[in-house]
C-alpha positions in Angstrom: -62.5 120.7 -18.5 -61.2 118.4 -20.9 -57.6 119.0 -20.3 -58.0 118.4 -16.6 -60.0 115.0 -17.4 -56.6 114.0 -19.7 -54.2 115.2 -16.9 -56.1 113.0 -14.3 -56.0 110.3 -16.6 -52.8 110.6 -17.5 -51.5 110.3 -13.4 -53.4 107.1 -13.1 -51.9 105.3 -15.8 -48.6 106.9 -15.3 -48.9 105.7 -11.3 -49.9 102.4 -12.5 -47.0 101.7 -14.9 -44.6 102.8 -12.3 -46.4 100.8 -9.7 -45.9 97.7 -11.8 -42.1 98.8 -12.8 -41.9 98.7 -9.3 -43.4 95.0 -8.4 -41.5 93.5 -11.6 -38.2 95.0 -9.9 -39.3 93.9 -6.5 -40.0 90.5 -8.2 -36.5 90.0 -10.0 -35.1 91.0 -7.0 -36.7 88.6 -4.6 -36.2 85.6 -7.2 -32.2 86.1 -7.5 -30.9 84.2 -5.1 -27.2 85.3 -3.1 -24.5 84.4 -5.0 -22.5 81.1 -3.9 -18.9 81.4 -3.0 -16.6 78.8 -3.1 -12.7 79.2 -1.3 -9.6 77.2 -3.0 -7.1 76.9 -0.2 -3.6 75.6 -1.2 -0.9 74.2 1.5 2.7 73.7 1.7 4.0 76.6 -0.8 7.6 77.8 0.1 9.8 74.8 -0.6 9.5 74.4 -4.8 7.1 71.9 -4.4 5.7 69.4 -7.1 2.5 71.6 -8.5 3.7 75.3 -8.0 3.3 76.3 -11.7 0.6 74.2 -12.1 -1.3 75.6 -9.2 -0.6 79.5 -9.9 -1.8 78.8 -13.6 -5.4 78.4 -12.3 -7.6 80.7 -13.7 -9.2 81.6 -10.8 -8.7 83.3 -7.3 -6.9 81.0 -5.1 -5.8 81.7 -1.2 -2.2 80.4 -1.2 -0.4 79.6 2.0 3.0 79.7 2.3 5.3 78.0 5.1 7.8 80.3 6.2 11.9 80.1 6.4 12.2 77.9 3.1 14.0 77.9 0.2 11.3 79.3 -2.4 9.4 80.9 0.3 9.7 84.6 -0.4 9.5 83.8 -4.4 6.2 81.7 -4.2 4.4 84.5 -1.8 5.9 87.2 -4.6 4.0 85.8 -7.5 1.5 85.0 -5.8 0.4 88.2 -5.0 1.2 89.4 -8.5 -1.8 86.5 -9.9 -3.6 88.4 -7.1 -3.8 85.6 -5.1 -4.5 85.6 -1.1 -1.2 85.3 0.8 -1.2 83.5 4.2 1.3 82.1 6.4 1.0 78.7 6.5 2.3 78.0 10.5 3.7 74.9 11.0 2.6 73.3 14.1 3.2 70.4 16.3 0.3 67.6 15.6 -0.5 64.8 18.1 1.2 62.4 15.7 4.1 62.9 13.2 7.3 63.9 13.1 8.6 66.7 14.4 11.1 66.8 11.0 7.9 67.6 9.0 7.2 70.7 10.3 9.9 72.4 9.1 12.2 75.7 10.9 10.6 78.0 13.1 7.3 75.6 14.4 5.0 76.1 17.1 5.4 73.2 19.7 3.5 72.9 23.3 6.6 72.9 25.0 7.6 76.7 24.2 6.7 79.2 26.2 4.8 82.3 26.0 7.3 84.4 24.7 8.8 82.1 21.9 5.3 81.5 21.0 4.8 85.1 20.4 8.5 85.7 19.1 7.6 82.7 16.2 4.7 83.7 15.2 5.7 86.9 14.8 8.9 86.2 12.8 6.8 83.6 10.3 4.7 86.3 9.2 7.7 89.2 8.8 9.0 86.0 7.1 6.2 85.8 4.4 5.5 88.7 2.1 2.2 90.0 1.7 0.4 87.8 4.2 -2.4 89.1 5.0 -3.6 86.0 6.9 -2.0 82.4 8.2 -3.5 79.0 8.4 -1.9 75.7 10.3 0.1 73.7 9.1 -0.5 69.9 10.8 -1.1 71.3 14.2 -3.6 68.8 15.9 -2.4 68.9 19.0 -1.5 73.0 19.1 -4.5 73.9 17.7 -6.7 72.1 20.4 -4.4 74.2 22.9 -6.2 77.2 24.3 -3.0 78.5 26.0 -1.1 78.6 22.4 -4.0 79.3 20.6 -4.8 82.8 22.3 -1.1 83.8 22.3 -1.1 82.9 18.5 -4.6 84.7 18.1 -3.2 87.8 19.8 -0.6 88.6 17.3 -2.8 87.8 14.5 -5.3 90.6 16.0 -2.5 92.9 16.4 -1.1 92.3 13.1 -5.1 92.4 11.1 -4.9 89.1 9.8 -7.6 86.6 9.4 -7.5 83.2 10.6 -8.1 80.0 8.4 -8.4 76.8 10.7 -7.5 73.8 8.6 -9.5 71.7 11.0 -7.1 68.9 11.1 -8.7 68.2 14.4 -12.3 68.3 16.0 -10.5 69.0 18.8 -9.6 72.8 17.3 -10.3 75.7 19.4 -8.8 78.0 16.9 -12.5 79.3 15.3 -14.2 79.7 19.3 -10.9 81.9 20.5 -10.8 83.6 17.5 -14.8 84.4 17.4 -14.0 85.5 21.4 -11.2 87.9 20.3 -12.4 89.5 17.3 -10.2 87.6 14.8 -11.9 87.6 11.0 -11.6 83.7 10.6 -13.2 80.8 8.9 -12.6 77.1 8.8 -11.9 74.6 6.1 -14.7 72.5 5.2 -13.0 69.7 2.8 -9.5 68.7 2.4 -8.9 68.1 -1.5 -5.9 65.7 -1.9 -5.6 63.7 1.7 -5.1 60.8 -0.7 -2.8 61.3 -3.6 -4.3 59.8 -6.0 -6.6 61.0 -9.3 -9.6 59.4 -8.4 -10.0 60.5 -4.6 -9.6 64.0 -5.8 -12.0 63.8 -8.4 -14.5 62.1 -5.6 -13.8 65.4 -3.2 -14.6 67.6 -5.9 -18.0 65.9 -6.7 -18.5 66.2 -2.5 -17.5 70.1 -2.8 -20.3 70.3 -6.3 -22.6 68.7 -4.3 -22.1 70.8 -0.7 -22.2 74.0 -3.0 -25.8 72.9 -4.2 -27.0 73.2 -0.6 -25.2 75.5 0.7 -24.0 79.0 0.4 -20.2 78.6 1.0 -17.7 76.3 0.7 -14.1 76.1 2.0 -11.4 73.5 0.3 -7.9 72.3 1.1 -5.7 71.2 -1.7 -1.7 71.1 -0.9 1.4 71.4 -3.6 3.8 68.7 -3.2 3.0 64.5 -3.9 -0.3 65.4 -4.7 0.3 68.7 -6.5 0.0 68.0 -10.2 -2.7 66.2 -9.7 -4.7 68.3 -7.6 -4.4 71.5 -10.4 -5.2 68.8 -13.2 -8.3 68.3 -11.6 -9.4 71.5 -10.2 -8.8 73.1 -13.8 -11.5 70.4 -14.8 -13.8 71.3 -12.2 -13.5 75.2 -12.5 -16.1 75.5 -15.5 -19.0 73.1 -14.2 -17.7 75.1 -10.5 -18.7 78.5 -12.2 -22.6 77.6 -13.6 -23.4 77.2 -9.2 -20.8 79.5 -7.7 -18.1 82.3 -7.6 -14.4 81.3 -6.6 -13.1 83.9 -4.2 -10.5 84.5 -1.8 -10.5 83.7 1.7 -10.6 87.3 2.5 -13.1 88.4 0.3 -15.6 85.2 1.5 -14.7 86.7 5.6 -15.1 90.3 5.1 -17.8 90.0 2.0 -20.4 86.8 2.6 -22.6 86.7 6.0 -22.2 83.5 8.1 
């Protein structure tokens, strides 16, 4: 009698403490919010730029992008994928203004056709080691280009690379084509260094800290070069007070790992 009264007992209050394991885990879990990601996107790697060291020094995931056909090209997309850094192709292509000397060998221009398109593209990212996605570089006027812009999408599908849109136009139909054909992409949210100087980056950073606070993503644009030194001087800053709101990723971990 007794023991059956202490067994009985014994299920209720063993129900009842697993019951409220249960809601305080429930609870924990409702009250962590997603983690925050944060991309670092730097340009113009490939020609021993100004910043280089600097820039692969970061302690922190980066997604470098490297412009294919130069000098330091196939060094700078070695390392780094040894830092275990992203690796894209960083296409040059023709903008609505600029010259066509900044682009550098091998650009997309609208007055190729179809086939040279394909055959460029194609050769940039044999050109680039370990890409395993490409971003533009200038390219306001081919990104806007639906004609380009598919051919350029379709070897980036056949190839399984994602697509970055710099967005150096709101013109761009690179993210719509890409979204129609299945290409991982994202865009670039904030360029770092459009103005080379200390205090304009340090003002972009504070607009990246503060998009971060509202907002579960954030894509960035920094460039080696004129501004390069100045831009990893300022990042490294940033990276501490960066960490207490948000993780810095890749550009393929934030597409194949965060939901949009």
């Amino acid at each position: 009698m007794y023991w059956r009264k202490f067994l009985s007992l014994a299920a209720v209050l063993l129900f009842v403490s697993t019951s409220q394991t249960s809601a305080a885990t429930l609870s924990t879990q409702q009250e962590t919010p997603p983690k925050k990601v944060v991309a670092f996107v730097i340009d113009d790697f490939g020609n021993n730029m100004s910043g280089t060291a600097e820039i692969l020094a970061l302690p922190v995931p980066l997604t470098v992008a490297v412009m294919p056909f130069l000098p330091s090209t196939k060094q700078d997309a070695e390392l780094a994928h040894q830092k275990g850094h992203d690796v894209f192709v960083h296409m040059p292509m023709e903008p609505v203004k600029g010259k066509r000397s900044w682009l550098g060998p091998g650009a997309i221009t609208t007055d190729l056709s179809d086939e040279e398109i394909r055959s460029r593209v194609q050769k940039a990212i044999d050109d680039v080691p370990h890409a395993i996605g490409m971003n533009n570089h200038m390219g306001s006027k081919v990104t806007a280009d639906e004609r380009i812009m598919r051919i350029i999408m379709s070897v980036v599908k056949e190839r399984g690379l994602i697509y970055l849109d710099s967005r150096t136009t709101d013109k761009s139909v690179a993210s719509k084509i890409a979204q129609e054909m299945g290409v991982p992409h994202t865009e670039n949210q904030i360029f770092l260094d459009d103005v080379y100087s200390v205090p304009h980056i340090t003002q972009q950073m504070e607009k990246i800290c503060k998009r971060i606070g509202t907002h579960p993503i954030c894509v960035a644009i920094g460039h080696v070069g004129p501004p390069g030194k100045k831009t990893a001087s300022v990042l490294r800053q940033y990276i501490p007070r960066i960490q207490k709101e948000a993780e810095f990723v890749t550009i393929s971990k934030l597409v194949h790992q965060t939901v949009h």
